[in-house]
Steps between C-alpha positions, in 0.01 A plus 500: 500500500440821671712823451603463862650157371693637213659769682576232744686323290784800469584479906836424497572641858311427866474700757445422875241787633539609882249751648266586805180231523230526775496197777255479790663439815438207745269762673297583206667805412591603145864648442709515213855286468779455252481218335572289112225542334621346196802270395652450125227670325567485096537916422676693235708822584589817212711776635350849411681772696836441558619761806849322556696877502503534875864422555749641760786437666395285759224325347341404191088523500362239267119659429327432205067445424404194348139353408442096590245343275271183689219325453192736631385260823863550636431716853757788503439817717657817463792476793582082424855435457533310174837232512527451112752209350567605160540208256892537505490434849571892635292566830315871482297626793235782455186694678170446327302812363141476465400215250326565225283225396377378115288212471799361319773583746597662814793823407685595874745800461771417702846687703793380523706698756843346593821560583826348275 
């Protein structure tokens, strides 16, 4: 068993992974589209900077940094919107930072800007 398999077996969450992929067009032309590149892949999520102070009248702004742990072949760009089911069912959606890879795992620091 690898480390990449141990860790593996701690992702409790999955996360669906939407972002910009290259097609060629029926002419032969190369553009770029937004597309799922990824469905229900098994990921982990810690929160590490809580920002949830931004509250006024009108609104509240829910906008905290998190880091998502996945196995390291997982393709995540910097820019993907991450969908991530926690195991208790809660839906959380987040931009991708730049990935940085291990040979055991993939760590993704991750936004979450919304509004309550």
């Amino acid at each position: 068993m690898t480390p990449a398999d141990i860790l593996a077996t701690r992702y409790t969450h999955r996360m669906d992974i939407r972002g910009w992929v290259e097609y060629e067009k029926p002419n032969g032309a190369t553009d770029r589209r937004e597309e799922d590149k990824a469905v229900a892949v098994p990921c982990r999520m810690s929160v590490s900077v809580s920002r949830n102070a931004n509250q006024t009248d009108s609104t509240n702004d829910i906008v905290y940094d998190s880091l998502i742990l996945c196995r390291p072949e997982v393709d995540v760009q910097a820019g993907d919107m991450l969908t991530v089911t926690l195991e208790n069912g809660w839906i959380r959606e987040f931009t991708a930072g730049e990935p940085f890879p291990y040979s055991s795992h993939l760590e993704i620091p991750v936004t979450r800007k919304e509004k309550a």
